[in-house]
N, C-alpha and C positions, 0 to 999 in steps of 0.2 A: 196408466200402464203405457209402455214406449218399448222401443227397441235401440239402444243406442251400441252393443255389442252384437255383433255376429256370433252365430257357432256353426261348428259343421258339424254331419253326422256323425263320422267317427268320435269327437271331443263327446259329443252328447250320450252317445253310446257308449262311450267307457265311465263317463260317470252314472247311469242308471244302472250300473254292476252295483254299483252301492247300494243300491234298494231295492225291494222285494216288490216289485211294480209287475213284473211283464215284460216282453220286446216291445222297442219301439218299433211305430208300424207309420206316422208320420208326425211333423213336425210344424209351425210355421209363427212368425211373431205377428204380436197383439201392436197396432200403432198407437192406440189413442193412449193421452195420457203424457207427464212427462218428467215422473221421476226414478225409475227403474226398465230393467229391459227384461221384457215378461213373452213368456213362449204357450201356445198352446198343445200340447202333448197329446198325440193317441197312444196306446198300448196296448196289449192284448188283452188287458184287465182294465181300465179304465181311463178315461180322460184324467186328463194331470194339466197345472199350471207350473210350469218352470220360472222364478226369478230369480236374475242378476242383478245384484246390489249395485249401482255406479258408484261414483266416486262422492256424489252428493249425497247419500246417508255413512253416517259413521258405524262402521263395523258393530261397535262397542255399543249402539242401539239397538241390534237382531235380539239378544236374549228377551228384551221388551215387548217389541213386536209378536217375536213367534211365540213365546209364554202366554203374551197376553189373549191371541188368539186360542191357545189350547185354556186357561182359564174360563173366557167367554162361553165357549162352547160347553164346559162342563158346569158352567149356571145357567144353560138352557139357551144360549143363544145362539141361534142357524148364521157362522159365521165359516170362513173354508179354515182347515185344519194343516199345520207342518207335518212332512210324514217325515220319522225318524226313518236312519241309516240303519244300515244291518248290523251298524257300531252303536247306534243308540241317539248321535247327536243329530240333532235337526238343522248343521248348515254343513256345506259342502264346498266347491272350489270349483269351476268352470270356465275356461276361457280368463283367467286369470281376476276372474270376480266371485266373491262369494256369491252361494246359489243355494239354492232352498226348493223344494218340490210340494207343491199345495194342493192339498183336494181340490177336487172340482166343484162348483158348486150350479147346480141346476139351473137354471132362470134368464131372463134377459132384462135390461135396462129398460126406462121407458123413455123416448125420445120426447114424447108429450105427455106427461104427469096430469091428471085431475086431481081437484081437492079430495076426495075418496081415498086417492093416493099419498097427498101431502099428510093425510089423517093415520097412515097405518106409518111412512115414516116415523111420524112424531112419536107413535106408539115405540116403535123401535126403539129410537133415540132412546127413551126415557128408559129401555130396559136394560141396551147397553150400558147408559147410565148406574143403574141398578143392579148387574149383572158383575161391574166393576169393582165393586165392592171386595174388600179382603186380599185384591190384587198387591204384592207384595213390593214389585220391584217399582221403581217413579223414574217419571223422566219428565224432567221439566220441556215446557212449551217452548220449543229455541223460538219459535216463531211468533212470539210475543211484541211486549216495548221495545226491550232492546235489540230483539232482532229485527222488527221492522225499521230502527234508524239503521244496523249495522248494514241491512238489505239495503235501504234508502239511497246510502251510501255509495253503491256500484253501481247506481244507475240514475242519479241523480243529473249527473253533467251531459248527459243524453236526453235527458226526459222531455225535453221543449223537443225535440226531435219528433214525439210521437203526438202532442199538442201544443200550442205555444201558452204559455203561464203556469206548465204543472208545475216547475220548480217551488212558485213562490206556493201554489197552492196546497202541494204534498206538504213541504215546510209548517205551514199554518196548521194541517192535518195533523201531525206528529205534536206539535207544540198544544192542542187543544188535548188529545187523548192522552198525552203524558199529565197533563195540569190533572183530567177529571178521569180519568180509567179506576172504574169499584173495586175498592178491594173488600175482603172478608166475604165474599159470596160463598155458599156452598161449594167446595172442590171435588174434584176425583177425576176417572179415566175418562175421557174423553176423547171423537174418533177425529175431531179437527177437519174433516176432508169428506163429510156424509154428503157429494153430489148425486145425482141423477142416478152415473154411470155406476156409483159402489154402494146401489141397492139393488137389488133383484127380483124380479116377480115375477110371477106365473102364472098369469090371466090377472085380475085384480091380487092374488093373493101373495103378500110380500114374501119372499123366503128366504131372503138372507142380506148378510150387507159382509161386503168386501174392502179389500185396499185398508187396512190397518198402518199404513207407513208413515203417519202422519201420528195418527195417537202418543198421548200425553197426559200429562198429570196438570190442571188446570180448571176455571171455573167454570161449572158444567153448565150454564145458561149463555155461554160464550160460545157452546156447542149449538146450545137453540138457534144464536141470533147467525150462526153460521148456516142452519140449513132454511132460515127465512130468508139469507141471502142469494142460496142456488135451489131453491124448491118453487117460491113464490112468486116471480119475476117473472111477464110474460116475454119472448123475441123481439117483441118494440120494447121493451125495458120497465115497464110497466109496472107497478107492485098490483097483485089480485089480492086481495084485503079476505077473499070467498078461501083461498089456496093457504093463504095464513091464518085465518081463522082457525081452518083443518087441521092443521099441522097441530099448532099450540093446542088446542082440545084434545088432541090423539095424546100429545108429552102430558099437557098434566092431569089428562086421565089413568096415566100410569105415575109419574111423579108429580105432582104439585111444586107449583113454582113460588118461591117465596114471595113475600110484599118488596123487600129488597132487588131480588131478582127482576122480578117487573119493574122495577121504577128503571133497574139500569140498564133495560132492551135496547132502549135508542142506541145509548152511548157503545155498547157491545156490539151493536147493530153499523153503528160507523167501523170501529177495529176491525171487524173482521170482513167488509165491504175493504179496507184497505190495504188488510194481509194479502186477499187475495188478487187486488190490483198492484201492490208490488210485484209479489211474484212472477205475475204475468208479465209484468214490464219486464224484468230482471231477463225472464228466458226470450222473450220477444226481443230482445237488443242482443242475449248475450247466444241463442241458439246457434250452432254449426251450420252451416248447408249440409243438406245431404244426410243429416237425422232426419232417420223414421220414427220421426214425431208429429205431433200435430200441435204448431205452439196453437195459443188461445187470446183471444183479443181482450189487451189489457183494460181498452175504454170501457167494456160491459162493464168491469166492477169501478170505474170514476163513476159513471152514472148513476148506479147506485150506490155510493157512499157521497155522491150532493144528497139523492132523498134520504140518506136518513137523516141527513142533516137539519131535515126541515119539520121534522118529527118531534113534537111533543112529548108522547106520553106512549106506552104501549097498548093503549088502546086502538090507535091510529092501525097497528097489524094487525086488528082483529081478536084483538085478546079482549075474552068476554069477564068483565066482573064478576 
């Protein structure tokens, strides 16, 4: 979540006419986060999440997103909800960005995760997974192969900038996971983006997961080695083998992971250590001054995409036979 649009009161209160909400009573933006600009809402009736689409998601993706969340929730998954217009559609127009208005959803993040925690994640994971099912509309993973060279691409002739030899080394990067990237794995909806901050808990007990803007149609153990990459890592960069362990016992105690799937951890374990060290780079070179953002340090995910590199077998994360 980010704030890269302003609104004022009067804009914002002419569009909550549109909904059967309440008065607004106050307002104020979310920073963290940095692909939407997302507001926290009071009203007389209830806390609300206000988002502005930027210019980086494509219009023509919302029917996705906000379906898919009202989907989720109706196969039992504690995820926040679009609330429709007093016309019935679920997007709107705001400061000259499309804008949507979301349930609130209870809980807070956890700054420091335990394995306990990484374990009810996985659970999630695997239900989201499961929960997926029958969802009708697809949307391919732009942030795959070809989006990680077409990303590569804008930020390449910078990148010694932020280390001296990433060129050649991202290069080699792309050239190994294009040669060996699994295909035929089990598919479907997947959240592409399950960090820390878009799950939610309430003393140990998880209750929800958030930020669906990233979701995709895609191979769903691609989702696993994603949240082995922002769940299990300690602040020195560390992999906790006790945290991964958790994790993967909590997923395939609700889905089972194939013999396939595990052989190809590592390697999905590199992709998605790299997705998200692109992206970082990309905003880290290409941010504005003066966004109420908070970029995010690209090295954390180089470091982690050398260790997976050094990785064997998925046993090495703790995945028990």
């Amino acid at each position: 979540m980010a704030v890269y649009t302003d609104i004022t009161e009067d804009d914002l209160k002419w569009f909550l006419t549109e909904y059967d909400v309440g008065e607004l009573l106050s307002y104020k933006g979310i920073a963290e986060g940095v692909e939407n600009s997302n507001f926290l809402l009071h009203t007389t009736r209830d806390p609300l999440i206000l988002t502005l689409y930027e210019k980086r998601v494509d219009k023509g993706d919302l029917p996705f997103f906000l379906g898919l969340m009202q989907h989720l929730a109706s196969r039992g998954l504690s995820c926040p909800l679009p609330l429709p217009r007093r016309d019935g559609a679920l997007l709107g127009h705001l400061s000259g960005r499309p804008a949507a208005l979301i349930s609130f959803l209870e809980g807070m993040w956890l700054r420091k995760p335990e394995a306990h925690h990484c374990r009810e994640v996985g659970k999630a994971l695997a239900a989201m997974h499961l929960a997926g099912e029958g969802f009708e509309i697809r949307r391919p993973n732009a942030l795959s192969l070809q989006g990680w060279q077409a990303l590569w691409e804008k930020s390449e002739a910078r990148a010694d900038e932020v280390e001296a030899g990433l060129q050649d080394e991202i290069r080699s990067e792309l050239d190994f996971l294009g040669q060996h990237w699994p295909k035929d794995l089990p598919e479907g909806v997947i959240h592409a983006d399950l960090f820390p901050d878009n799950v939610f808990f309430l003393g140990d007990t998880l209750s929800g997961l958030i930020d669906f803007y990233f979701a995709c149609n895609d191979q769903l153990a691609y989702d696993v080695s994603i949240c082995l990459n922002a769940w299990c890592f300690e602040k020195d960069h560390a992999y906790n083998i006790t945290k991964g362990m958790a994790l993967l016992e909590g997923y395939q105690s609700v889905r089972p992971l194939s013999a396939a799937e595990i052989a190809a951890l590592p390697t999905l374990a590199r992709g998605s250590a790299l997705r998200f060290f692109l992206t970082r780079l990309y905003d880290w070179l290409t941010t504005p001054a003066g966004a109420m953002v908070t970029k995010k340090d690209p090295i954390e995910y180089l470091r982690k995409l050398r260790f997976h590199r050094q990785i064997a077998s998925a046993a090495e994360y703790g995945l028990q036979a």
